[in-house]
BAFI-3210 file (N, C-alpha, C; in Angstrom, 3 decimals, decimal comma, padded with zeros to 6 digits):
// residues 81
n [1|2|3|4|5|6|7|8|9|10|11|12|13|14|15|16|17|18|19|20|21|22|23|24|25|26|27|28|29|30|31|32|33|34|35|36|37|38|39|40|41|42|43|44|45|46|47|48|49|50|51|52|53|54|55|56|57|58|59|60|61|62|63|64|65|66|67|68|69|70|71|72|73|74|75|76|77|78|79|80|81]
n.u [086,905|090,178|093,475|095,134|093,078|091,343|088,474|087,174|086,781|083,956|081,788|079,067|075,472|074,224|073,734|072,238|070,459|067,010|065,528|063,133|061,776|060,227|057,408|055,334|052,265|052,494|051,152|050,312|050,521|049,074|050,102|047,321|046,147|048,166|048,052|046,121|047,891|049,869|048,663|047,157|049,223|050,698|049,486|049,132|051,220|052,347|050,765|051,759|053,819|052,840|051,172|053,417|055,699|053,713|053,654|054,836|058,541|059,663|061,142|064,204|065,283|063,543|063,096|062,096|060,860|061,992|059,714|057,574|058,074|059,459|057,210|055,469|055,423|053,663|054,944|057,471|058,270|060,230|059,752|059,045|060,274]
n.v [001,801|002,787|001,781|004,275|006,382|006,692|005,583|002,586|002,717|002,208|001,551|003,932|003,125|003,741|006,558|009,085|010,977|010,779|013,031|014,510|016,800|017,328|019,045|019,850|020,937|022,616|021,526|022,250|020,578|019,206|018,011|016,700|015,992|014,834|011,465|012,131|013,836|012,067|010,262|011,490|012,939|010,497|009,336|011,488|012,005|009,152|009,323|011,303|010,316|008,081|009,942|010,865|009,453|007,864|009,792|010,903|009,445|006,976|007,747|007,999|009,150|010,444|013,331|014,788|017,843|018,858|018,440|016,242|014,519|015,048|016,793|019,879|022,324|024,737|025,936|025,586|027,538|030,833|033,374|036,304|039,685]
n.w [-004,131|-004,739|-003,587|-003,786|-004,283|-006,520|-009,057|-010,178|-013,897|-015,706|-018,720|-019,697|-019,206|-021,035|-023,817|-022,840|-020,450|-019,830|-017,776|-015,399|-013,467|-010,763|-009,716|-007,458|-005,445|-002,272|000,128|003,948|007,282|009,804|013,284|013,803|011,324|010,138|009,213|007,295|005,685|004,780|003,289|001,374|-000,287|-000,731|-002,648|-005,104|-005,621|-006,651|-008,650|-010,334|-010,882|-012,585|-014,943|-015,784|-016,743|-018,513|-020,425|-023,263|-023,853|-021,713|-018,324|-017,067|-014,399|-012,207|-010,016|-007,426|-005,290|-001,842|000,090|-000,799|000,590|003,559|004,276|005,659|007,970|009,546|011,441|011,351|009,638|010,557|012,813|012,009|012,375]
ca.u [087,904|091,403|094,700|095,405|092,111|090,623|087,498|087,054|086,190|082,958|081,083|077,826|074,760|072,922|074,497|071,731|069,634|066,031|064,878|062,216|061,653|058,125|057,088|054,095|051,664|052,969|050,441|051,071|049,514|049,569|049,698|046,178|046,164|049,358|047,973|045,518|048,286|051,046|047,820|047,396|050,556|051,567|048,115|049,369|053,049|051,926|049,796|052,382|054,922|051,783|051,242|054,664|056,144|052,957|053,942|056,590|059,551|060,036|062,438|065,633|065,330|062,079|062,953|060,675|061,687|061,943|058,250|056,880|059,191|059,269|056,049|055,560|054,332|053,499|055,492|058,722|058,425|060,704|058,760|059,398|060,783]
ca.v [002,819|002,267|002,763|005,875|007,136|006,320|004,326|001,967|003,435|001,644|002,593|004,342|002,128|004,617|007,569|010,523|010,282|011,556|013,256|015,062|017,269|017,155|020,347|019,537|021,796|021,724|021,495|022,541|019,764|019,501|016,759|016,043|015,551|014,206|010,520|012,489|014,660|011,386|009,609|012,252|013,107|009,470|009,386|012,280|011,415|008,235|009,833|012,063|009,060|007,772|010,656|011,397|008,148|007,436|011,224|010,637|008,452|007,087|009,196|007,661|009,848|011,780|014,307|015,845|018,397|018,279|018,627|015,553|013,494|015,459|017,337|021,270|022,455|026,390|026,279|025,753|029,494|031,139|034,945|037,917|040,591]
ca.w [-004,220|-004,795|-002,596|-004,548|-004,192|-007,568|-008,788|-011,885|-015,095|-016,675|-019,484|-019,205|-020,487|-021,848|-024,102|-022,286|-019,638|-019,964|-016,353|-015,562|-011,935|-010,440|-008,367|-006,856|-004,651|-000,819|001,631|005,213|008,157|011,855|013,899|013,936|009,898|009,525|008,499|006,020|004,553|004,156|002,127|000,125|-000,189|-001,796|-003,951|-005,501|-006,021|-007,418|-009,979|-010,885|-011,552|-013,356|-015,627|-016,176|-017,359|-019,571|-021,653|-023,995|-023,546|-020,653|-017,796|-016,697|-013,295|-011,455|-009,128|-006,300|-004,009|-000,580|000,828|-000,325|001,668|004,729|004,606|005,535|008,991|009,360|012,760|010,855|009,408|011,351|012,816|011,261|013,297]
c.u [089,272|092,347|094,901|094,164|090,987|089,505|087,688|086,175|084,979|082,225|079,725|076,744|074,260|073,691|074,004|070,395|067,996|065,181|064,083|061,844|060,053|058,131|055,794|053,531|052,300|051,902|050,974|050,221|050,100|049,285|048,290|045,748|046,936|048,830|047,034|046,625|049,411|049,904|047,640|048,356|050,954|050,346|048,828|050,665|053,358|051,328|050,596|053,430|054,452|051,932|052,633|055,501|054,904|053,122|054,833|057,416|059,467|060,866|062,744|065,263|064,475|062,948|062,007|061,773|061,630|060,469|057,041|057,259|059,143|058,286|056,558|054,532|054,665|054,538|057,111|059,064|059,416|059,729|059,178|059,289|059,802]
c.v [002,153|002,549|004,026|006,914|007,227|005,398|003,993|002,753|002,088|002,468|002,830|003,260|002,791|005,988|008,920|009,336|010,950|011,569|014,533|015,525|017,579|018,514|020,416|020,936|021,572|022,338|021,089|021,248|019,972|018,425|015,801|015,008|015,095|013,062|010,910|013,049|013,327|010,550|010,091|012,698|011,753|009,109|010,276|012,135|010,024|008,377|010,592|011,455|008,524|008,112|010,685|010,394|007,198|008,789|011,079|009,734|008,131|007,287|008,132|008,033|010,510|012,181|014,941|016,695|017,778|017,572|017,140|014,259|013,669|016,312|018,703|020,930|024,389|026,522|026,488|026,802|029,983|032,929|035,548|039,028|041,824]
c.w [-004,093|-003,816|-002,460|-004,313|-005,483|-007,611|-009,892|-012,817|-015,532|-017,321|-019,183|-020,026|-021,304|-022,485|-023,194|-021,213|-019,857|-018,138|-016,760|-013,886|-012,256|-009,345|-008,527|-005,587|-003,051|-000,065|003,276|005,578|009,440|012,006|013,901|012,295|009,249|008,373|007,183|004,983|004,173|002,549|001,235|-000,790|-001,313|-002,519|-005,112|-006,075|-007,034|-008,647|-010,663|-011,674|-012,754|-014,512|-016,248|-017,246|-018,570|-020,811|-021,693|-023,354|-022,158|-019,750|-017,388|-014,840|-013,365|-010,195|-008,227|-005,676|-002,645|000,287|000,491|000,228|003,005|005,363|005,070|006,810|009,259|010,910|012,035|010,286|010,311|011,808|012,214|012,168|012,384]
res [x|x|x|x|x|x|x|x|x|x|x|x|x|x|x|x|x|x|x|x|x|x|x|x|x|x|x|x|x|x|x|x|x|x|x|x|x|x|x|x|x|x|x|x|x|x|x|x|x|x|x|x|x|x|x|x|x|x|x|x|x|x|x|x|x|x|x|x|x|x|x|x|x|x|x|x|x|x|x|x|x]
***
């Protein structure tokens, strides 16, 4: 960044980018199944990279949401009044 507050202009390499978002199933776990649900969890994510990048061109950028990064636990629900 510059004095001014600016950054350098460079050109892009690529004219478009080809991305592609993954929304995958989210399975809840609890402590006890944690190390089952991270294994499954990156089996699954892996296969999806897999798949994805062997159909058509290959993507620039994959996307996931949140959940298979930080996993889903049914406690985090908040109640319902």
């Amino acid at each position: 960044m510059e004095v001014n507050g600016t950054y350098s202009i460079v050109p892009l390499s690529k004219e478009s980018l080809s991305i592609t978002v993954m929304q995958t199933r989210v399975r809840p776990w609890t402590q006890r199944t944690r190390s089952l649900a991270v294994a499954r969890t990156s089996s699954t994510c892996s296969d999806l990279i897999d798949n994805t990048q062997n159909y058509g061109p290959a993507k620039d950028l994959l996307q996931f949401h949140e959940f298979p990064i930080t996993g889903f636990r049914f406690e985090w629900i908040a109640p319902t009044c």
